[in-house]
N, C-alpha and C positions, 0 to 999 in steps of 0.2 A: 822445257819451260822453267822459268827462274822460280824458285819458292820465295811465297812471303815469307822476310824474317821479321816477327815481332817480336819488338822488345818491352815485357810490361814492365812499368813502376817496379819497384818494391813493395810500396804499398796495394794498389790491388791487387798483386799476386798474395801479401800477404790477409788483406780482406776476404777475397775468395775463400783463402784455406780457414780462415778463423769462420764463417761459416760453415764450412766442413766440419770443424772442430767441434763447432756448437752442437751442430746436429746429430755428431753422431756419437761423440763422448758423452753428451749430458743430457738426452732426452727432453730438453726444451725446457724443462718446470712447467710442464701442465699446458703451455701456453697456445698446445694446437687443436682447442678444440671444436668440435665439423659447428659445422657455419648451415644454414638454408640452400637448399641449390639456388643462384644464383643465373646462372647464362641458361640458355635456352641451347644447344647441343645439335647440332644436325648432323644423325648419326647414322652413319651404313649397316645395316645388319642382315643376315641370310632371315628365312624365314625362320616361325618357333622350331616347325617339323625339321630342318636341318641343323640346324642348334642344338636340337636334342642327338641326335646324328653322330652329330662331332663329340658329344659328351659334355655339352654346356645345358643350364638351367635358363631358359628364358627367363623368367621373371628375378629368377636371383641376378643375372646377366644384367637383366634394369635396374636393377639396385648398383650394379658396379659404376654404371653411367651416371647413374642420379648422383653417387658418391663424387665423380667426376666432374658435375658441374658444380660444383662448390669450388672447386681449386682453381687453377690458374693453369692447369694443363693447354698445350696449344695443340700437342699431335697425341693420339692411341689410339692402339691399334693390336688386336688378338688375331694370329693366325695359325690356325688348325688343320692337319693335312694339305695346306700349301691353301688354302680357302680363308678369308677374310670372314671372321664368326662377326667381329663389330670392330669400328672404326670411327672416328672423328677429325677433323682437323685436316690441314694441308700436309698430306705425306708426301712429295715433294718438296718441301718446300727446308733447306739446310739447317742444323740448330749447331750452336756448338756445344760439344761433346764431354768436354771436359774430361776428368779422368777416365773415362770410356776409352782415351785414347792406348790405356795400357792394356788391355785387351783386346785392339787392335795391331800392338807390338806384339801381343805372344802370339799374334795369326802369322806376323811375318817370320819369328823365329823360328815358329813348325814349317816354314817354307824355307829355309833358309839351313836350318844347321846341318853338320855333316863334318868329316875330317879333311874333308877337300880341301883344296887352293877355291878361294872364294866363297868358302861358307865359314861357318860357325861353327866352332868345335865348343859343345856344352860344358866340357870338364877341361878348358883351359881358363888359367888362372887371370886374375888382374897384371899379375907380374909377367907373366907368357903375353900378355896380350898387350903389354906397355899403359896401361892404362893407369893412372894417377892423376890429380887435380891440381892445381892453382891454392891459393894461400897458403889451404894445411893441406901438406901431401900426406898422403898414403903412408901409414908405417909396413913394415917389413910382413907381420901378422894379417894385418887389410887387405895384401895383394896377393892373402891365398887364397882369397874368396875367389868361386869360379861364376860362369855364366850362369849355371845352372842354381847356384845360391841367389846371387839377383833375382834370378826368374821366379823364385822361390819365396823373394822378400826376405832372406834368412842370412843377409852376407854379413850382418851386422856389424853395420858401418854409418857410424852418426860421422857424418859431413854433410854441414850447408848446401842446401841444393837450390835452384831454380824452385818456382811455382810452389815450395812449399808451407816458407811463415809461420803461420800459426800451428803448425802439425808437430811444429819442435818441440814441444810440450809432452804429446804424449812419445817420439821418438827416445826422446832425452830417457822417458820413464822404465821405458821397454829396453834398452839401448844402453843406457847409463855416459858416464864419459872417459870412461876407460875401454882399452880393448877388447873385443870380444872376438870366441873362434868363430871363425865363419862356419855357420851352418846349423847355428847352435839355439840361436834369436830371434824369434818373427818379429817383423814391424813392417808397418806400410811406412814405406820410405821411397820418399821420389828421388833420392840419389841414387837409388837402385835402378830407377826406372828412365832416370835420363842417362846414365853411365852405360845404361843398355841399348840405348840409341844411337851414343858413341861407340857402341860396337860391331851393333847393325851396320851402321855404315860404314864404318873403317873396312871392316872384315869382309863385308860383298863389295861395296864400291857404287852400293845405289845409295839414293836419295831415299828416305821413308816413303815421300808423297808419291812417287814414282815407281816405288817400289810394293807399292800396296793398289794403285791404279793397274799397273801390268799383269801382279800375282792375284790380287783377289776382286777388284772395282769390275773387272774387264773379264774375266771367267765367269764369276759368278752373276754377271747383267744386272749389274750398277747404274743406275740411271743418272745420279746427279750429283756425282762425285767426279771430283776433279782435280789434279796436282796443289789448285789454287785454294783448295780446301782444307791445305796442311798449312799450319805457320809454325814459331819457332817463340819456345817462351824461353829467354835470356837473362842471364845475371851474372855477367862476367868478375863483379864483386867479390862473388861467396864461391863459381864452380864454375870451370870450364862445359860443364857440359848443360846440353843444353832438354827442353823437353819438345815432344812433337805435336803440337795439338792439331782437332781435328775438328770439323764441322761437316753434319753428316742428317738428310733425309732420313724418315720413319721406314720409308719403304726401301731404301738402302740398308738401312740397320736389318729391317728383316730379314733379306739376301746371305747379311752377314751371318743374321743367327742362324740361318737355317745350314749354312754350310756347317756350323757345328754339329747341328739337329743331325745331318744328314750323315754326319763322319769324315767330312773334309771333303764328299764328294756333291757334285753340279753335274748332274743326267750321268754321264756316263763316265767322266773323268774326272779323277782324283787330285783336286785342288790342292788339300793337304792331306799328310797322312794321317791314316785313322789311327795311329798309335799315336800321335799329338794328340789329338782332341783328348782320346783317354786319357793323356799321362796329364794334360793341362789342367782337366777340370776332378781327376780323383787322386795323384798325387798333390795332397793339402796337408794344409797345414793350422790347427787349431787355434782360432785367434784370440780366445780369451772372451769376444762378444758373444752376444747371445742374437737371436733370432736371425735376419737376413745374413749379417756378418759376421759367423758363424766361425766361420773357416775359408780359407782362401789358396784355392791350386794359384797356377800358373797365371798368374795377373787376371783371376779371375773371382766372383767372390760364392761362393758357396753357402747355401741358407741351412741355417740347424733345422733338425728335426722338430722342432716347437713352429714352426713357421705355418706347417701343412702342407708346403709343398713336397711333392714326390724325392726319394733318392735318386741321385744324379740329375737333379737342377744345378743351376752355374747361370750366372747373373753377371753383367757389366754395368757399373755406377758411375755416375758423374755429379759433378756439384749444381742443381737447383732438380735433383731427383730424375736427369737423363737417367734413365736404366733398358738394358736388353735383357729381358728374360728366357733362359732356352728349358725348357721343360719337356725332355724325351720320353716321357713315360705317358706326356698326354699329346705328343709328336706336333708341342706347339712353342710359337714364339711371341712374346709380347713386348712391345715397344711404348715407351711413354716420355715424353718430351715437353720441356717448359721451359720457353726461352727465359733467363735469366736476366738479358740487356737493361731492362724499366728497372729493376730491384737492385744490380748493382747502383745503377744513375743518383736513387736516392740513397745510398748506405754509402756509396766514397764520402761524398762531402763531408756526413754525419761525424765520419770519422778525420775527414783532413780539416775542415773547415770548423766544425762542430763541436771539438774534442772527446767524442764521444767515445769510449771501449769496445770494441768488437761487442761483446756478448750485451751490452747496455744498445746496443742501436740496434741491433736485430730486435730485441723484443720492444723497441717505440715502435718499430716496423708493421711488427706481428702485430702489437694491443691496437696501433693506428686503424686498423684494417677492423675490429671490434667495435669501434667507436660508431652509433647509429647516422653519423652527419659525413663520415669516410669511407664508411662499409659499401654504398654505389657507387662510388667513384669507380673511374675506368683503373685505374692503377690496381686498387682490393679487389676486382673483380677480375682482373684479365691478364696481371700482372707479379701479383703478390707471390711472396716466396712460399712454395712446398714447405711444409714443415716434415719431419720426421713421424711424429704419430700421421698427421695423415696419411702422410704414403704408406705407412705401415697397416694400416686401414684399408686404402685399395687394394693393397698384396690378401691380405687376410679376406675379403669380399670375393677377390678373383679366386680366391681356393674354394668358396663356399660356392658358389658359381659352379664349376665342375664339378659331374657328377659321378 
């Protein structure tokens, strides 16, 4: 089946990341603070007596939800021992994913490398592997970054990339504009992460969408995932390479976390290997942030110890607060989802039409939502963007929850 290629703007690929940027560089200035529960929640939950079972707080567990209708969340969902503790929302129902999608690449790379003809060899170079870009190439330095430095975020390599925009800010800072040895520089940099999808492919000879439908969608009992739910964010301007995105069900995302949960394995056979899962989520790397974004393995993000949550948690993030939380120590998975589509709608214009600055339209956005004559509107209510302290709020409730 043909993949969708999309190709976005420039501008909202770079509106998205300046979001990104906002959020999670700058902690908002105060601007996310909890609202009244608002929506009314029709929520699944086991009884108290198996609640307490699995190691959840009934009553603090109601506090997680109550915190939940205040936001704009569309799907969550906690799953405990393969058991559904509480849930809301259409878990069927696709969101897209956004950066989540690069924790879906490092599932394919733990399926895929090897020294073989047709796989991926980890410790072969940019230069071994022909890989260089469009405008500004690759200096001689660049192309000794290997797979495993990409995967790492550590190849450090400031080149314009696809989907990324406003992230150049803090790259530039971490990065500089001179050469750096590979291996030597953490930065979340999506040159790293689409350069790596020009590799995936080159090097097997599959499609990403196709490639993750056969190896993990179809193993692991994926229900509503489908080649059609990869597309292709493009900017032939700045980099030949391209990024993979994904759009992806609550209860699919579970599937996925759990194959981590589980060690790469689905009943009785070994999806991936258990020495990926380890080497992705505890070979990391110290990101300089503090609380969820602590540290970051293999296109995965790792929560500091100030969070609460257990050692050896590992988290997948996306932009309007997609996140998969895999937490082996309480052998659970937590999915949460907020379509983003309404919040961009009103923040392009803001910005093309409006002349508005990234960081000046998001908080009209946010205060809009504050104001007593916009606060019920179906947009503030159903619609509005996640802020950073709140989510950071859910996370910190869900720990208190567990007992």
């Amino acid at each position: 089946m043909r993949l969708n290629a999309v190709v976005w703007v420039s501008g909202l690929v770079t509106i998205a990341v300046i979001v990104f940027t906002y959020l999670i560089m700058t902690g908002e200035r105060g601007l996310s603070k909890s609202s009244a529960p608002m929506r009314v929640l029709d929520i699944t939950r086991l009884s108290d007596e198996r609640v307490q079972r699995l190691g959840w707080s009934p009553d603090k567990l109601t506090t997680v939800f109550d915190h939940v209708a205040t936001l704009s969340t569309d799907s969550f969902v906690i799953v405990t021992n393969n058991e559904v503790v509480g849930a809301f929302g259409d878990l069927s129902k696709p969101y897209a994913t956004h950066s989540m999608r690069k924790s879906f690449l490092s599932a394919l790379f733990g399926q895929h490398f090897g020294k073989e003809q047709g796989r991926i060899n980890l410790d072969a170079t940019l230069q071994e592997l022909e890989i260089d870009d469009t405008q500004s190439p690759l200096t001689p330095l660049q192309k000794k970054a290997t797979v495993l430095n990409l995967l790492r975020s550590v190849s450090g390599i400031n080149h314009p990339a696809a989907a990324s925009g406003g992230l150049q800010a803090d790259i530039n800072k971490r990065l500089g504009h001179s050469e750096n040895k590979p291996g030597t520089v953490w930065a979340y940099n999506n040159w790293d992460y689409n350069a790596l999808t020009t590799i995936f492919e080159d090097s097997t000879g599959l499609g990403i969408a196709t490639a993750f439908k056969e190896g993990i969608a179809k193993p692991t009992g994926m229900k509503d995932f489908d080649v059609s739910a990869v597309s292709y964010v493009v900017d032939t301007d700045i980099s030949m390479h391209k990024a993979a995105a994904f759009r992806m069900s609550a209860r699919d995302l579970v599937k996925f976390g759990r194959l981590f949960l589980n060690n790469g394995r689905v009943n009785d056979r070994q999806i991936l290997p258990a020495s990926w899962v380890d080497r992705a989520t505890k070979e990391y790397t110290v990101t300089g942030m503090s609380g969820l974004r602590w540290a970051h393995g293999y296109l995965w993000w790792i929560p500091g110890p100030d969070t609460g949550l257990p050692e050896g948690s590992f988290w997948a993030w996306g932009l309007g607060n997609q996140a998969l939380f895999v937490v082996p120590a309480w052998d659970t998975v937590i999915v949460h989802q907020s379509d983003s589509t309404e919040f961009l709608k009103r923040f392009l214009p803001m910005i093309e039409a409006g002349g508005h600055e990234g960081e000046k339209a998001l908080e009209r956005l946010i205060l809009s939502c504050r104001d007593s004559d916009n606060r019920k509107s179906e947009y503030c209510i159903e619609h509005r963007f996640i802020t950073r302290r709140e989510f950071n709020t859910l996370i910190s409730l869900i720990v208190q929850a567990h007992t």
